[in-house]
N, C-alpha and C positions, 0 to 999 in steps of 0.2 A: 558349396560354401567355401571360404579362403578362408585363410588365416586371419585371424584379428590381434590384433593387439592393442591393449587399452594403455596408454601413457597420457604423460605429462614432457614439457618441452625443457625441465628443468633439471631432467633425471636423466646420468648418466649409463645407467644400465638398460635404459629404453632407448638411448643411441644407439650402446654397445650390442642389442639386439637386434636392431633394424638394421646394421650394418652387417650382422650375420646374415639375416633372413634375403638380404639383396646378395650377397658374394656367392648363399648359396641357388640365386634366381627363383626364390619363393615370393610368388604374391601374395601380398596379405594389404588390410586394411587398417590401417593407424584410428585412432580413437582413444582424442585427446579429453581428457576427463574435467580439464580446468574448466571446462565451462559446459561441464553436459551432465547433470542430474541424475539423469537416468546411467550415464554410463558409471557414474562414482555407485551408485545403488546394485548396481551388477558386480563394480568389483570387489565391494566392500562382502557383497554376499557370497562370493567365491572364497574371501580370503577371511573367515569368519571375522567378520568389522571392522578389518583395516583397509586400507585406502592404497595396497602393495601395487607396485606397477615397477616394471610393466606386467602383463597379466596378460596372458598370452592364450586365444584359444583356438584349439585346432579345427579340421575338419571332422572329426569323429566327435566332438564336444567336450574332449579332454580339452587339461587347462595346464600349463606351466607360469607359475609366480616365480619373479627373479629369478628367472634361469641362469645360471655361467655358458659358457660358448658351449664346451663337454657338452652339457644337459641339452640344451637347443637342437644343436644337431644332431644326437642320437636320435630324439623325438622326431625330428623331421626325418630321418633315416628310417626310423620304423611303419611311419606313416607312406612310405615310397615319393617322400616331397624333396629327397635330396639322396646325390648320389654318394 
């Protein structure tokens, strides 16, 4: 499994994440919520009922909501997904 991350194109913390997740040469899968049912239902149920993005989830099936840079990268660090 890769990374996923569920955004929106409107949200600038789903940039500022995907800009991490490339500098640090992590593949992952974008999934854009504006228009997919199923994926707003996935991360509303992560984020008890809110609609938080980007919402981020790993290869172990942890999840990071709003991450800042710190938080992202540690995770991908412990995961051995960045050096």
């Amino acid at each position: 499994m890769t990374v996923k991350m569920y955004s929106t194109t409107w949200c600038g913390d789903c940039r500022r994440s995907k800009r991490t997740l490339e500098k640090h040469g992590v593949a992952f899968e974008e999934i854009n919520i504006e228009n997919d049912p199923a994926a707003v239902k996935f991360v509303m149920e992560v984020n008890r009922g809110k609609r938080s993005v980007p919402t981020i989830v790993f290869p172990d099936d942890s999840t990071l909501t709003e991450p800042n840079n710190t938080e992202l990268v540690e995770k991908l660090r412990q995961l051995g997904l960045a050096g």
